[in-house]
Every structure is written in structure tokens, then in C-alpha cells.
C-alpha positions in Angstrom: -1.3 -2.1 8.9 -2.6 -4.7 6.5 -4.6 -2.2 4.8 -1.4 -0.5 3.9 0.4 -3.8 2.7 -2.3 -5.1 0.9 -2.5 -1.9 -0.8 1.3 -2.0 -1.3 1.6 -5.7 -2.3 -1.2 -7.4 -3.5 -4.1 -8.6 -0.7 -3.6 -12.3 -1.6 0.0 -11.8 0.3 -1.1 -9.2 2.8 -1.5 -11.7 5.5 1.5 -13.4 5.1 3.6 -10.3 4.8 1.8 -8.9 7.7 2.5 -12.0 10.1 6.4 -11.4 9.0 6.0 -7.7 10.0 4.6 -8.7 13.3 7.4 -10.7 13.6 9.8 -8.3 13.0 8.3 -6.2 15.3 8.6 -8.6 18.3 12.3 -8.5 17.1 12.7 -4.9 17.3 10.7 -4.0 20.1 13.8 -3.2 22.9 15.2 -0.8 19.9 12.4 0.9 20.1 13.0 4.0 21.8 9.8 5.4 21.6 10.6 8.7 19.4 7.8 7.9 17.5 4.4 6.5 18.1 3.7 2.5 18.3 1.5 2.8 15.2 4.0 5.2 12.4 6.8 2.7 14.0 5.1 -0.5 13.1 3.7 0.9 9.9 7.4 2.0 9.3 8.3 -1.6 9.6 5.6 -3.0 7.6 7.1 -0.5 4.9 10.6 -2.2 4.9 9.5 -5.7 4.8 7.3 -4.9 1.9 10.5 -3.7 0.1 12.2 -6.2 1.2 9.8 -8.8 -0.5 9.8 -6.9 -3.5 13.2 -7.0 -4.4 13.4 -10.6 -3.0 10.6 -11.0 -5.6 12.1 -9.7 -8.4 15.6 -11.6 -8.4 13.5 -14.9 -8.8 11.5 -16.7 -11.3 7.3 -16.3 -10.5 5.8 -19.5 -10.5 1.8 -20.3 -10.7 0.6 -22.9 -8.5 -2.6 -24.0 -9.4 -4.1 -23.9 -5.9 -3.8 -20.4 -6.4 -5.1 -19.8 -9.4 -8.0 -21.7 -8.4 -8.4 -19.5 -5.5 -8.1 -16.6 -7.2 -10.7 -17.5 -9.3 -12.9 -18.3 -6.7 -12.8 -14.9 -5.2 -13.0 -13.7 -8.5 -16.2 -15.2 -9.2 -17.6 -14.4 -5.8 -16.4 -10.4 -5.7 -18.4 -10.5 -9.6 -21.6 -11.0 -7.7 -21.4 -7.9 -5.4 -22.5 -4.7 -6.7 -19.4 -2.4 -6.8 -16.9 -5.4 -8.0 -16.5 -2.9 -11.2 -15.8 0.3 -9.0 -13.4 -1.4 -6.7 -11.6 -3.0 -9.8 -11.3 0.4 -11.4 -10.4 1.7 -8.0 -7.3 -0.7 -7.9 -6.5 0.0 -11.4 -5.9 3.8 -10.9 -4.1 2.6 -7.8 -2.0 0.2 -9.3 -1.2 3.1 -12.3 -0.2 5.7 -9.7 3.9 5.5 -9.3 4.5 3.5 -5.8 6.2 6.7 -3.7 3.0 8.6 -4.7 0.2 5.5 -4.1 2.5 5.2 -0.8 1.8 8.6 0.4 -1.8 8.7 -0.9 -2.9 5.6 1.0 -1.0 6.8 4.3 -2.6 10.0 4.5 -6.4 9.6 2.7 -6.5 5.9 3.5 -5.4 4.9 7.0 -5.7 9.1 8.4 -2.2 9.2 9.6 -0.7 12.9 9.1 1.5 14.2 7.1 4.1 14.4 9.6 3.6 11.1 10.4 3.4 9.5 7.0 6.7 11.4 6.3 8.2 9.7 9.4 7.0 6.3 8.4 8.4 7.4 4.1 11.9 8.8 5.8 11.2 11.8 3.9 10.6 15.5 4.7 6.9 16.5 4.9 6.9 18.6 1.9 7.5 15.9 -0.1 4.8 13.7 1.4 2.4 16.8 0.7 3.9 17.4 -3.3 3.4 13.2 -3.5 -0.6 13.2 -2.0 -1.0 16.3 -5.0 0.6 14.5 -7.5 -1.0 11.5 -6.9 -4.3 12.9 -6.9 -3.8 14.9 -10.0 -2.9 11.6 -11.7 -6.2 10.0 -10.3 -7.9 12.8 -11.9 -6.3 12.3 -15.3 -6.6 8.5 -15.1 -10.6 8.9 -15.0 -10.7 11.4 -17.7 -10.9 14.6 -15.7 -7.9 16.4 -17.1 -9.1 20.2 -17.1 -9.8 20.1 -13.3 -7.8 21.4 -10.8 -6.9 20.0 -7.6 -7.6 23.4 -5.6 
């Protein structure tokens, strides 16, 4: 689950979004009627309360403290020493540039292994479109690293 709200968000907020999904959870858990499995149900959740910070984020001002810019720095610093720091940054970039229903659907299915019919259940969308989002996104990974003449199969 905090795989998928780093990837979502930003890692330097994973852990705090993730303790308010837990939270939420604990909230839900007599509505949950079991439908679903405990782990599309929490990832469901953890899906909404990332939405929910985004658009809490975007109606207010962003403000640098300098604590964490210093931190950011630090890990900076410390992920330049390991030997695929330029991969993963490249990695995160193509990520980043994919739109968010497609990077969504992508890290859901390649990423965490849940199927389609289960990242469709956690989206709230039919499984076709999960499956037309995972294509897309991958033919846009493609193009991003320069491999525009090759199909996806």
C-alpha cells in the first residue's frame, strides 16, 4: 500500500498519507462487507485519501520549510552515491510524465501484481479500461525513452 501512494504522491509524504489511510481504514472496517478482498479494499482507500490530499493540496499556497529541504538534500546526496540513482531518476521521470489514470493503472497491475479485475475494482472502472490504460501507458513509456517505432505486441 505505500508503494502505491508513494508512487501516487511523492515518497517524502507516503508515510504520512499511509498512517491516515490506516486510519481510515480502522474507521471503515464494520462497512466493510467483505465483497472484495482486504487488500483491493485498503488499496481502494488508500486511492481516495490520496485524492483527497491532492485537491486539499492544490486549493492552498505550498510552502518550503527548510528542514525539508535540508532533508531532501540529504537523501539526495546519499541516493547520488548508489549506482542506479540515474536509472531510478529517469525511472520516476517517465512515471511522473505518464497521465495519473494511466501511471495509476500501470503501477497496480506491473507494480504491486494485483489483476486487472482487481485494479479495476480498486480504479471504480470497468476492466477494459484498466487494460486500454496499462497499453497506453506503456506505449508512452516507450515513446518517452525514444523507442517510438516499436510495438507493444
Amino acid at each position: 500500500m505505500w508503494r502505491l501512494v508513494a508512487h501516487l504522491t511523492d515518497p517524502g509524504r507516503a508515510d504520512d498519507l499511509s498512517q491516515e489511510v490506516y486510519l481510515r481504514a480502522l474507521r471503515s472496517l464494520p462497512a466493510f462487507e467483505g465483497r472484495s478482498s482486504a487488500r483491493t479494499w485498503l488499496l481502494s482507500i488508500a486511492r481516495r485519501t490520496v485524492v483527497d490530499h491532492i485537491r486539499a493540496a492544490g486549493s492552498r499556497p505550498a510552502i518550503a520549510w527548510s528542514a525539508d529541504v535540508q532533508q531532501a538534500s540529504d537523501a539526495r546526496r546519499s541516493a547520488e552515491s548508489s549506482a542506479g540513482f540515474e536509472d531510478v531518476v529517469e525511472l520516476n521521470l517517465l512515471l511522473a510524465g505518464l497521465a495519473p489514470e494511466r501511471r495509476e493503472a500501470l503501477l497496480l497491475t506491473q507494480v504491486l501484481g494485483l489483476s486487472y479485475a482487481e485494479a479495476a475494482e480498486v480504479c471504480g472502472c470497468p476492466i477494459g479500461t484498466v487494460r486500454s490504460r496499462v497499453a497506453r501507458a506503456r506505449e508512452d513509456l516507450l515513446r518517452g525513452q525514444g523507442h517510438e517505432d516499436m510495438s507493444t505486441g
